[in-house]
Structures are given as C-alpha cells and as structure tokens.
N, C-alpha and C positions, 0 to 999 in steps of 0.2 A: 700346480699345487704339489706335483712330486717332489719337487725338490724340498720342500717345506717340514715335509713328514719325517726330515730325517735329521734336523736339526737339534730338537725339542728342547735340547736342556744347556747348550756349551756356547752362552748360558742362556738362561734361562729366556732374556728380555729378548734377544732375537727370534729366538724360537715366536715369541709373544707379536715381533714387529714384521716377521714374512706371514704368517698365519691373516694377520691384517692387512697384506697386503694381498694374498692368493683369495681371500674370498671378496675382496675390495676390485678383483681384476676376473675373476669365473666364477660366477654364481650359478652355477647349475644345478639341473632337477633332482640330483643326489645332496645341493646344501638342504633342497628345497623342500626336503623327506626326512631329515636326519632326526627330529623326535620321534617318529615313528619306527625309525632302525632302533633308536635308543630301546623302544619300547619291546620290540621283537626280542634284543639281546636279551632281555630281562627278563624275558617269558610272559609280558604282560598282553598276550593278544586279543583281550577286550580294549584295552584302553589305544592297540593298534589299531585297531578296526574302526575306533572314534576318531583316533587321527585321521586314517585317510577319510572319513565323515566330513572334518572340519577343517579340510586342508583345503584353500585359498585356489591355488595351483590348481589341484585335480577336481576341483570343482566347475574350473571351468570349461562348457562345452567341447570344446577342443582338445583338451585331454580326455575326454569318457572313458576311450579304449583304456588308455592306463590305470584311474579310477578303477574299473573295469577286472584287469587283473592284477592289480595289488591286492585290492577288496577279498575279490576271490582265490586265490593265493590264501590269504591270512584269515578267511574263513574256513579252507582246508586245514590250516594246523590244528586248528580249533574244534575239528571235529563235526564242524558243521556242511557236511556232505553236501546238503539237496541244497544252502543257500549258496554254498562254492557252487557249484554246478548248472544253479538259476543264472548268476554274475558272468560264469566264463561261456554259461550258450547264448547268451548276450554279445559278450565279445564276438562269440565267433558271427554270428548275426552282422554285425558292423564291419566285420575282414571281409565277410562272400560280398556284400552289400553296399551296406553306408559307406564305408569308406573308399571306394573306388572312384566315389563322386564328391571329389574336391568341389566348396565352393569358388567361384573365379574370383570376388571381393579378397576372401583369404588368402587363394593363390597368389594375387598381385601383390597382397600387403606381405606375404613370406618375400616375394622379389623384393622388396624394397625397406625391409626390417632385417629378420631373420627367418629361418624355414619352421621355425617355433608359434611362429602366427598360423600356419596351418594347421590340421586336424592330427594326431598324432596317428602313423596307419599300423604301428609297430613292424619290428624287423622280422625278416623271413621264419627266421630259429624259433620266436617267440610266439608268431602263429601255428606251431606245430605243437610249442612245449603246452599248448592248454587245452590238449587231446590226453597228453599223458594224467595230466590232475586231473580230467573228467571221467578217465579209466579208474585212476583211483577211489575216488567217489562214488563212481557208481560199485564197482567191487566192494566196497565199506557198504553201501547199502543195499547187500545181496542182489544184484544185479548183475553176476559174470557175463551174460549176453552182452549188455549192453557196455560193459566195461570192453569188453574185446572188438565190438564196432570201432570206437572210441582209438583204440590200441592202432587199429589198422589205417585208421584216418590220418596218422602222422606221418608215415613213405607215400599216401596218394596225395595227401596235400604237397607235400615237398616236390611232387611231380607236376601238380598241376601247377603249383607256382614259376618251377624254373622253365616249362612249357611256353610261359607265355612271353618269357625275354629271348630275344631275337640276337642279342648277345652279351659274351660276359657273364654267361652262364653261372647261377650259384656250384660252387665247388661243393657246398653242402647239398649234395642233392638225394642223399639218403638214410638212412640212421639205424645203426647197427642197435643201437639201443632198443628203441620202437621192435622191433624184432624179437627180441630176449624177452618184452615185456607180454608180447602176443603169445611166445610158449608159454612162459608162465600161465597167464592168464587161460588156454587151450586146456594145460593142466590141471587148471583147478574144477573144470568139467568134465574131465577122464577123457578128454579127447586127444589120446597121446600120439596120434599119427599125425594130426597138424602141428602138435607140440614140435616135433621133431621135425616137420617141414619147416617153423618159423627158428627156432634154433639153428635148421640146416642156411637160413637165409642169411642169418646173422652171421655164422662162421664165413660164410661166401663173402661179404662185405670186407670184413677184415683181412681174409686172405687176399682182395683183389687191392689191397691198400698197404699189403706187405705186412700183416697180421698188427696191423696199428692203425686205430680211422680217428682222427683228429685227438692225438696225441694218449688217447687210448688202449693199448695191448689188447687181443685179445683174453676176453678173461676165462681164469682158469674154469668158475661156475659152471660156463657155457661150454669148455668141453667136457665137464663129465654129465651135464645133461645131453651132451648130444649122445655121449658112451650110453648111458643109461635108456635113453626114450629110443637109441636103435636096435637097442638091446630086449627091449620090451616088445617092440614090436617085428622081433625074427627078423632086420633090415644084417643080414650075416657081414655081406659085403661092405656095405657101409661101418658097421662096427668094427671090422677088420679095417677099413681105411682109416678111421679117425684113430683108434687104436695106436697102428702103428703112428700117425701122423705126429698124435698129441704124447706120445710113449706111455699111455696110461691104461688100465684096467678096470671095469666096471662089476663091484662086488656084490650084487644082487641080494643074499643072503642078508646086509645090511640094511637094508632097505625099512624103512619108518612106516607104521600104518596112518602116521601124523607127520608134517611137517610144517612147515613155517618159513618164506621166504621173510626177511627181513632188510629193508631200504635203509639207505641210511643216505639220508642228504644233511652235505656238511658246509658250515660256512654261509658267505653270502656269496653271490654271482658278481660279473663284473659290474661296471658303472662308468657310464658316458663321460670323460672330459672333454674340452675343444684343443685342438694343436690351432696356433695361429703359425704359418706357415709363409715365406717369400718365395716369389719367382720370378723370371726374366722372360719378357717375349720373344717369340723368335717366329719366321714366315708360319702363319697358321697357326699356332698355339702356344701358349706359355707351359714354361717345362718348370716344377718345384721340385724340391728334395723335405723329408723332414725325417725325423726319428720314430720306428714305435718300438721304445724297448730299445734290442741291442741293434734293432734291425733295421735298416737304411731305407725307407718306400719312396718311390718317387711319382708323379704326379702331373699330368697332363690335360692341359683346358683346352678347350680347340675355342678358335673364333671364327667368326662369319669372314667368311672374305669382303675386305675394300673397307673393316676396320681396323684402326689403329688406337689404342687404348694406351698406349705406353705400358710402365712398370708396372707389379702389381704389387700391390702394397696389403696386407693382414686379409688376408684368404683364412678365412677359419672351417676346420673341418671335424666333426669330430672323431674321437678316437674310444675305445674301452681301455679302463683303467682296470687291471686286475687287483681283485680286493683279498684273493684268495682266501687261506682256510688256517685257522690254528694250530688245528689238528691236521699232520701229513699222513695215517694211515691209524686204523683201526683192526681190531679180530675181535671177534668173540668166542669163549671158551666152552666147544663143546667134548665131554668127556675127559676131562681135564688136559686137554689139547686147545691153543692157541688155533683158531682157522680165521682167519683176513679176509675180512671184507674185499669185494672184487671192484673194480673201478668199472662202472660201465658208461658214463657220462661227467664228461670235463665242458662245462660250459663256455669257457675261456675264449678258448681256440676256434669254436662254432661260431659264436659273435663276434670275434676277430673277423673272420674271413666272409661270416655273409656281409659284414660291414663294408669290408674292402670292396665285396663284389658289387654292391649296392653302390656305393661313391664312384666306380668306373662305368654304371650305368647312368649315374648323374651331375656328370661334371657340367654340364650346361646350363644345370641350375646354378652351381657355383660361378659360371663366368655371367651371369644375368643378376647375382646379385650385386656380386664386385661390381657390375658396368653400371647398374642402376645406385650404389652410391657414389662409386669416385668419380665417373666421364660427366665430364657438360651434359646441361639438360638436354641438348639437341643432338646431343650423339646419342644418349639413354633413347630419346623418343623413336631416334633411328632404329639401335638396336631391339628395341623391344618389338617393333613393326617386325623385324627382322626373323627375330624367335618368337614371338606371341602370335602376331596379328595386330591389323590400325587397333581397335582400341584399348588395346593393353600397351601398346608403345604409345597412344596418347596420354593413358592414366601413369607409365612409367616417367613419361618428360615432366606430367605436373608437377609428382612428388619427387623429382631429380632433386632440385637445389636444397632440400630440408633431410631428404634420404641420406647425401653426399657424406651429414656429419654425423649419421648414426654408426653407434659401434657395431662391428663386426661379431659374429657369433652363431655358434654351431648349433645343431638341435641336439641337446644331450640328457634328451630325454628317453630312456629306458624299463623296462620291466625288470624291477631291480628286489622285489623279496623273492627271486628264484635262487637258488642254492649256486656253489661255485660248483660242488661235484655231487654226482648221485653214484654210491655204490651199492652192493647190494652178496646175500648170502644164503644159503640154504642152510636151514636146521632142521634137524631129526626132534622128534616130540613122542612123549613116552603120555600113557595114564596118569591122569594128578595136574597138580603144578608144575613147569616147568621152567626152571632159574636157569638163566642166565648172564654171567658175567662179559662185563665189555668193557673192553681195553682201547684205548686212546694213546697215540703217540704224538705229545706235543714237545714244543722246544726245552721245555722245564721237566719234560719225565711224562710217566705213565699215569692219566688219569685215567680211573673206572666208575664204573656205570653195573649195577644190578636190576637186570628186569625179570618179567616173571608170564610168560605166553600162558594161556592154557589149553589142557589137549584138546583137538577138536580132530577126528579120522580126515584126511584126505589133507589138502595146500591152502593154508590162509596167508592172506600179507600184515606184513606192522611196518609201521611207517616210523621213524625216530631221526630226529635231526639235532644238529647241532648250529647253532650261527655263531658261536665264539666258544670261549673257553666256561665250560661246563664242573671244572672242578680247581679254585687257584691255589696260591698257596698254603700247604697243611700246616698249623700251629700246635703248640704241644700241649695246649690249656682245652679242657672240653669245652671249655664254657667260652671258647672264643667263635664257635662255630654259629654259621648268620643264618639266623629265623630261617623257615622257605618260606615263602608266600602261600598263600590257601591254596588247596590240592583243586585241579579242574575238573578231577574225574572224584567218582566214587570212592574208587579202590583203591586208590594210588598212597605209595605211603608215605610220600611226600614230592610234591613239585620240584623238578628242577630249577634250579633257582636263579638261573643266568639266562643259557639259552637253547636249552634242549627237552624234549619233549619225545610223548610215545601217540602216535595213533594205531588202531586197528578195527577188525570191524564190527567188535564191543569193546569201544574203548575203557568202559567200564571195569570191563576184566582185567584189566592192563593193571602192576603197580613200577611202581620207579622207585630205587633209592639212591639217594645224590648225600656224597660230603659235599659241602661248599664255606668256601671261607673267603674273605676279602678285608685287607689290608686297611680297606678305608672303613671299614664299618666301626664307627664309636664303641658300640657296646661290646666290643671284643677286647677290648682291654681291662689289665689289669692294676690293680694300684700302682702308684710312683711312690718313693720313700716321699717324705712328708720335708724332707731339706732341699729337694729337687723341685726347682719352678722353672717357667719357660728363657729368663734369662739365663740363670746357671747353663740350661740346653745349649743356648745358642753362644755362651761365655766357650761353653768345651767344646763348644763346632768352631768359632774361631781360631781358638790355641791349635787345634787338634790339625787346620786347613796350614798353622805356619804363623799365626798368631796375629796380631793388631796391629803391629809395626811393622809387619811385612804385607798385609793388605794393605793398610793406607801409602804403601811404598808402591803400588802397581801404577803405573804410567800407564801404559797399553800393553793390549793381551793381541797374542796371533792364536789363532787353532785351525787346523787341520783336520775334520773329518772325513770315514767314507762310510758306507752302505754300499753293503751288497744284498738282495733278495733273489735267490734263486727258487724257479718252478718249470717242473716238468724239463729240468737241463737247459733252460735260459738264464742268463745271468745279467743284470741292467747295476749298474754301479754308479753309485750319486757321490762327487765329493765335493765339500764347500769349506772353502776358505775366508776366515773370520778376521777381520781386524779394529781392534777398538780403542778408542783411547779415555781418560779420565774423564775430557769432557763429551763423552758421548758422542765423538768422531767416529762413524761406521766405515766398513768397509763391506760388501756380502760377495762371495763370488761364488758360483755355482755350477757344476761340471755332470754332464750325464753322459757316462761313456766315452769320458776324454774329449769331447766337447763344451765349449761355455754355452750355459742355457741362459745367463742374467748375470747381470750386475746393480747391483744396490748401493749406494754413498749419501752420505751425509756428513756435513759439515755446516758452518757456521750459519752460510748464507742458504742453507735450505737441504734438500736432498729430493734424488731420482733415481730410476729404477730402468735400466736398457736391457734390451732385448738386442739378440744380432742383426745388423742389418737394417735394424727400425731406431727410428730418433726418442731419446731419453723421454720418458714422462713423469713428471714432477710428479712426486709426494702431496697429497692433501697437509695443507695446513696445518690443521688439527690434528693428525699423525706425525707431521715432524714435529711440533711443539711437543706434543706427550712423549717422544722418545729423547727428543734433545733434552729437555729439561727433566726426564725419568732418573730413574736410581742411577748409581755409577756402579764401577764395575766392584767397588768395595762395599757400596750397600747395599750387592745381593745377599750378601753373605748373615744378614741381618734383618730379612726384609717382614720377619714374622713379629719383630718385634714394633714396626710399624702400624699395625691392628691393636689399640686398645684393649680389646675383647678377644687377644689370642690367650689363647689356655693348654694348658699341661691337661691331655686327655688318659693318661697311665703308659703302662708300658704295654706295645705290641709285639708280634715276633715278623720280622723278613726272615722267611727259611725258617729256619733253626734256631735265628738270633735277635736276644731281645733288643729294643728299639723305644727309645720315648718318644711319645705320639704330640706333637703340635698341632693345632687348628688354630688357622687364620683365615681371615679373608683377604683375596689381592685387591687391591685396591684398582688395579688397571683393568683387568678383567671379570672384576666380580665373583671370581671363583673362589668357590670353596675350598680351601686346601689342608690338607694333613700331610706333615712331612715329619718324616722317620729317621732319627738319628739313634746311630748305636750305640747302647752302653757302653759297652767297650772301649770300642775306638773314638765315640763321641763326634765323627761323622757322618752327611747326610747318603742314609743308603737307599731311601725310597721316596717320593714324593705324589701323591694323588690330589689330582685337581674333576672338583666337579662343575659343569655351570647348566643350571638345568637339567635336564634328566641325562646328560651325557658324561662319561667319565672315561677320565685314564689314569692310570699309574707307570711313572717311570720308577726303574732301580738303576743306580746306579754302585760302579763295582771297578776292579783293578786301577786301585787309588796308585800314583806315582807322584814322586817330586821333582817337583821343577823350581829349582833357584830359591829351595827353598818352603813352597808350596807346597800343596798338595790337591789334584785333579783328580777328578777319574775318569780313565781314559776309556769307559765302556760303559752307553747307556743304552736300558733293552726298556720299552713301550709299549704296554698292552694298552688298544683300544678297544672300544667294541665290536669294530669290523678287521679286526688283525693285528698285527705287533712287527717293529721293526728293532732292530740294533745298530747302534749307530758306535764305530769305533774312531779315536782320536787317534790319529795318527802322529800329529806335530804339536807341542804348544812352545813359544814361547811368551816368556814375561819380559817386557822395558826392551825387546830388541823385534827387529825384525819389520817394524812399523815406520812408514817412513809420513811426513807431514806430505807427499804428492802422493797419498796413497787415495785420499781422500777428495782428492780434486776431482 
C-alpha cells in the first residue's frame, strides 16, 4: 500500500486503480478502523467511542484486548478518567492472565489460517504504554499516589517481560520516559528527593545509550530539572556535575509558586502492514531478505531435521508502517519567548524493534504455518507431530489439502489510537488566568493554538494533542471560517475543530481558541459573477491546460514520479513510472529505494499485477472492465461535467487566491468532490474528495509545458492521518510509449 499513497493525482484514474488494488490485496486491522480514525481527526470522540461499540472486528472475542484499549484510549481524550481506567485495568487483567492461556482450538486454526485467528496478546511496548494513561487518569482524578504506582509499573513490567525470554532479548527493555514521568509525578507531592532520584534514572538511561534512547535526545526539560531538584535539595556535587555536563545554570530566584507541565501528544502512532516476503532453503533453514524502509532486514526459519519442504513461496510478516505526524515541532510562548516542547517519546522506533525482536523469537511459528499450507498433507501431519505433538499434527494433516489454498497473511493488528510522539514542557503560572500561545511547525507554516491554564500553587498536568492538522488554510473572507462543533467542556470557547483537544484535571477550567478553515466546506464561499457557470469553468481549464485540439491529440502519456518522506534522518524514496495510452493501455511500475516493488499491465486481453519473484495475478474482471472501458486520458480533463447535478458552489480561496469551487460526484467512486480552479490562470489548483466520513485534499502547483500542454509537476496531499508530496520528475506526451510496453 506504500506505493499507492503517492501517486494520487498523475492522473487521477490510477491513483483510483492501485488504491483498488492495495486494499483488494491487504485488508488489515488499520482498513478495518479507518471510520473511527476519521472520527478521532475530527474531534468527534463520542461518536469514536460508538465506533469501536459497533465495530464487527473488535467485537469479537479474540480481539477484547484491542477493544480494550482503543476504548480506553478514547475515553481518556474524553475526559473520562475512572471509565478509561475501569477499560485499561481490564486489559491489564487479560496481559498478567487470560492471555497467557492460548486456546489449543485457536492455536491450531492460527497454524493453518493466519496468526489472526488467535487471541490478540498485544505487543511488549503496548503492555507498558497502559500504565502511563492509568497514571494520567489517576493524576486527573486527584489521585498522585496512585498515579505514581501506575508510573513505576512500566520499567518493572519491561523487566518482568524481557526476564522471561530465554533469548533475543527485547532491546526495549527500559524507558527513559517512564522515569521523567515519575519525577514529575514525586513533584507534584513535594517529594523532591525521589524527584531527582527518578530524573537522575532517566538522565542514566540516555547517557548509557549515547544521550539518545530510541531515536530520542536527551531532553533539554530533564536537565534543568535535574539542575534545579539538585539544587533544592543541597546535592552540591551532583549540581556541579550536571552543571558542568549539560553547560547550564539553575536560576532559583525564578522559580514559579505555580506551574504547569504540559503533554503534548501529537499525531497518530504507527500501524501494522504485512511484507509478503521469498526465500531459498538451504541445509536447516531458509534464509529471506525484504525491505523496511531504507533498511535491508533479513530473515531466517529453521527446520526440523530430515525435512524437505522445497522453495518458499509468500511468507508473510508483518511490518509498522509509520503514519507520523503533521506537525514536526511545537513551542509555546512563555514571556514573550518561543520555549519547545521537548521530545520525550517516539513511538515509531519502540515498535519497530519490539517487533523485530518478537518475530526472531517466532520464526517457528512462521515455518508451521508455511508447512501447514504449501507441504502434502503427510508431511503437514509429520511436521506438526514434529513441533506440536500427535494430535495437532493429526488435526494439522486433516485440514492440510483445504489450508494449502488459503492466502497467506500477517497479524496486523495493533493498538493504533496511541500518538506517534509525546513531548512535553514546563510552564511557570502566575495568580489569574494564564494564556498561552502555541505555536505549531507544519509543512504550510506556523499554526497556533491559544489556551488558558489556571493558577493553582504547586505542579498540575494538561494534556493536549493533536492527530492531524489543527488549523488549514487561512482565507481572507471572515465569513469563510467553518463552524466548530459544540464545545465538550464548559469553558471552552470553542472546540478544536479537526483534531486537537485540551485535558486537565478540571477540564472544565480549560478554554481553547482554534482558527479553522477548510477548502471543502460549501459554506465558505462566495458568490460567482452570475455569467460564470461550471461549463465556462471547465471551458477555461481546458484552453488554459493547451486547449481541445491539443487534448484530443494525446496518444499516450509517460510520467515519472518520486516521494521522498523523511523522519528522524531516514529517508525511504518511492518512484513510479506511468504509461498510458488512448485506449486505456496501462503500464504501472513501482520502485522503493531503487528497487521494483510491482508491476501492473493492462491491455486488450485483460490485465495483472507481479510481484518479484512470485507469478502474475490477474485483475478481477470487474476492475479491468471498469478501467478499460473508464474515461480516457482526455476526458479527465472534463469529468465534472459528466454529473448532471454538478454545480458552481462561488468562489473559494487556495492561499491567497481566489478559485471557482465545483461539486460533482465521481461516478467510479462515489465520492464527493469539490475541485478548485483559479480565476486567474483558470487551472485546477485544489481538488477534495470525500467518501463517507473520510477526506482528502490534494493541491496541485508548479504548472510546466510539455508539447504544448500544461501539467503540474508538484502534488502535496493532506489526509487525516498525514500528507505526502509527490514530484514529477518526467512527462512525456505521443513518445516514449512503445506497443510491448504493455505486454
């Protein structure tokens, strides 16, 4: 599905025909939630909370734990302390517990299905992160004892867990985080001698990891509470060490008879895909290679002695997909001074690597399920005697010949409304109200955020997150600016309107003011001159692309995209190569990191889809007839006029600049769409499709001619879980296309 996300618009109907093909080939537990993320980004988390209620998926027994803390997850935003809290000591109930006692029924049917048949037991990381929401919880409900049991509970569980594997040891086996979070919490009791014990744990962690623990820096927060709580407590030595260490000075005199840490979780966490993966046997085990990212992993099954299995053919495993974050850094302004948020948890990399550690303690599951569906039923019955015991290699021989032709597939199920990052910051609080300005660095510039803490003597927490983009583009009309939704709190003086939010531990107290505008909202436009209708529009988008004689001239089109997304100084680069022709002759080829990931063709007599190393799989039927016989490549350029009932909705602004707003509906996908053409230049520079509660907008921008034409060679995609840019590198027109392109 990576490759997919970065095609969207060049043009449009591919983007349309691999999207149908990636969720036609990995339907995983992230397709299988996506109204509920819709709902998150939107800030609707009642009607989140009714989701996962009447979710198909997590309803059933086998998922609970997830159930479990999604639920409680999205009753915390909500404010609802003691029922987050009831939900997650549930969970944790079913980790010490239920869940060590797999049934055998399901165990067997994971061998010979997918590992998705069994009970879900959650990953190492995600058994710790539901000590930290319990801490908060309890903390919001005046509870700091029990908040800081809570706090401690996530380095002892990390210990009892990696205790009990015998090897291949989690690398995650401590958290400098959980530490930071215990001083705090020490502090808000005046217990400032263990504050500075747990601060002093956390600084040890990072220094033993080269002052970086899974792709982390030590943060600056944490040394000036160490300055400050050694300072406090006459530790000379130690102040003198850190001192010199961190080059900083701890100015007492400042010091707040109020403060205020503030959290700030931003984004959504990773999410589960599957790698389908080959490899070659060799004496005792099969050796694979696959990609994650830029990074080359490789992979080893061992076998029983005195079997021979041959080749192995779609091993599937899964992988995290990073969804990251909008926003790459924050500060809030105190005393008219810029101070930055500190990074203290990257979720990314922790699940990256318990993952990995987890799949090298479990390869033997992966070579039991490969055996139980490719080998003869009497090698299955052998091998299962082999690794099970007689009657699980009896019940594996029976279901051998019927298992052989199920599809292969990873369990990619995850705990997925966890943040991508949590940082966090110290603020001083004076008598009164206390405002605060907060600043946002996204790709489009500075959004902000006005909150308003109030004083309380001693350390309170607030809790604020972001899952997407919280403020989009500003338009110059007031009256363009989109409703918020009803306020969740008392006080509040208006609802963030996307997907950000304030808790604390009267959240009542709390107010939030949010700009918010959005592209697609109807009511944000203005009149159109009254000689302007949606033909004229799309009359001046044609002339304006190179005109009618020159579209109906296009033979085939070649383009050349790439992507690049960089985070935390990786860089993973997708480039795909288009070829098409009038009558709807495809070509797709798709490259990640200088490797082919696929290939895609269509032509007269049908069309398929290869993978490397694995044999072509036909196209459904009904997918290649709706694309063979779909628009051509000249009646994209017209396709709104195809809708009866499209309409001239006035003029909107992209940026700066005004835009006549279309609504049509697509006929292939049902979506809603509003697409944006400039006054001006009478060019399409924005496009928003909705289908169901889910939405995106692409813009489109750095128009160039080709032969005539006019393209643009740069489309940038907001969704609700992120945004990419996709640049053209190459297009031609009537060359470049050969007729065995398509073969």
């Amino acid at each position: 599905m990576k490759a997919t996300k970065n095609i969207l618009k060049m043009p449009a109907k591919l983007a349309l025909l691999l999207l149908l093909i990636a969720f036609q080939s990995c339907s995983t537990y992230n397709t299988k939630t996506a109204d509920i993320e819709s709902d998150l980004f939107n800030g609707d988390f009642n009607k989140a909370i009714k989701g996962i209620d009447n979710n198909k998926f997590l309803k059933k027994d086998r998922n609970r734990l997830l159930y479990l803390l999604e639920k409680g997850k999205v009753e915390h935003l909500s404010g609802n302390y003691e029922v987050s809290n009831a939900l997650f000591e549930e969970a944790y109930i079913m980790i010490e517990d239920r869940m060590t006692k797999t049934n055998a029924g399901q165990a067997i049917a994971a061998k010979f299905t997918n590992p998705m048949a069994e009970p879900y037991k959650g990953e190492d990381f995600e058994k710790v992160i539901i000590h930290y929401y319990k801490a908060l919880n309890y903390f919001h409900l005046g509870q700091p004892a029990e908040a800081l049991v809570e706090a401690k509970r996530i380095n002892i569980k990390l210990y009892e867990l990696n205790e009990k594997y015998k090897e291949n040891k989690n690398k995650y086996s401590e958290d400098a985080f959980s530490q930071i979070l215990q001083g705090i919490l020490y502090e808000s009791t005046g217990d400032i001698n263990n504050a500075f014990i747990a601060y002093r744990n956390a600084e040890e962690i990072y220094a033993r990891n080269g002052d970086q623990y899974f792709d982390v820096p030590t943060p600056l927060q944490l040394k000036k509470d160490l300055l400050r709580t050694s300072k406090l407590m006459g530790f000379r030595e130690d102040y003198e060490k850190y001192s010199n260490k961190f080059k900083l000075t701890d100015d007492a005199a400042t010091k707040a008879t109020g403060e205020a840490i503030v959290f700030w979780e931003n984004g959504f966490g990773p999410a589960k895909d599957q790698i389908v993966i080959t490899a070659s046997g060799t004496d005792g085990f099969f050796y694979g290679t696959y990609y994650d990212g830029a990074t080359q992993e490789e992979i080893f099954i061992p076998i029983p002695v005195g079997f021979d299995l041959g080749s192995v053919n779609a091993i599937a495993i899964p992988k995290y997909r990073e969804r990251g974050t909008y926003y790459s850094n924050a500060a809030i302004v105190v005393n008219n001074q810029d101070v930055p948020f500190n990074l203290a948890e990257d979720i990314y990399p922790i699940a990256k690597q318990c993952l990995k550690d987890r799949m090298l303690r479990e390869t033997i599951d992966l070579v039991a399920r490969f055996a139980t569906k490719k080998a003869a039923s009497a090698g299955l019955g052998a091998l299962g005697k082999e690794l099970f015991g007689d009657t699980a290699g009896d019940l594996i021989k029976l279901g051998g010949d019927v298992a052989g032709a199920a599809t292969e597939q990873a369990d990619t199920r995850n705990w997925q409304t966890l943040p991508a990052t949590i940082s966090y910051i110290r603020v001083p609080l004076h008598e009164g109200e206390n405002k605060f300005l907060i600043k946002k660095q996204g790709p489009q510039g500075i959004d902000t955020d006005t909150i308003y803490i109030p004083y309380k003597k001693g350390l309170q927490i607030v809790n604020y997150f972001d899952f997407g983009r919280t403020q989009l583009i500003p338009v110059a009309n007031n009256n363009a600016t989109a409703a918020a939704p009803k306020a969740t709190a008392p006080k509040k003086e208006a609802t963030p309107g996307m997907s950000s939010g304030l808790t604390a531990q009267n959240a009542s107290d709390l107010k939030v003011k949010k700009a918010l505008t959005i592209p697609a909202e109807k009511k944000a436009f203005n009149p159109a001159p009254s000689h302007v209708t949606v033909k004229s529009v799309i009359d001046n988008y044609i002339a304006a692309s190179g005109g009618e004689d020159r579209i109906r001239g296009i033979k085939t089109l070649m383009s050349r995209t790439t992507t690049s997304s960089e985070y935390n100084g990786t860089t993973s680069k997708i480039e795909v190569v288009s070829k098409m022709t009038s009558q709807n002759d495809m070509l797709i080829q798709s490259y990640t990191d200088g490797k082919l990931t696929y290939t895609m063709v269509i032509n007269d007599n049908g069309g398929y889809m290869k993978m490397p190393d694995l044999e072509p799989t036909e196209l459904d039927k009904t997918m290649y007839e709706s694309i063979k016989n779909g628009n051509t490549l000249r009646d994209n350029y017209s396709v709104p006029l195809k809708d009866p009932n499209a309409r001239l909705e006035g003029i909107g602004f992209v940026g700066k600049k005004e835009a006549y707003v279309i609504s049509y509906k697509d006929a292939k996908t049902n979506a809603d769409m509003l697409n944006y053409y400039d006054v001006e230049s009478g060019l399409l520079v924005a496009s928003s499709a909705t289908i169901g509660t889910v939405s995106s907008t692409s813009y489109f921008s750095d128009y160039r001619k080709v032969n005539g034409l006019t393209f643009p060679f740069k489309t940038k995609t907001v969704t609700p879980t992120g945004n990419n840019e996709v640049i053209t590198a190459e297009i031609k027109v009537n060359e470049g296309v050969n007729a065995t392109d398509f073969q």
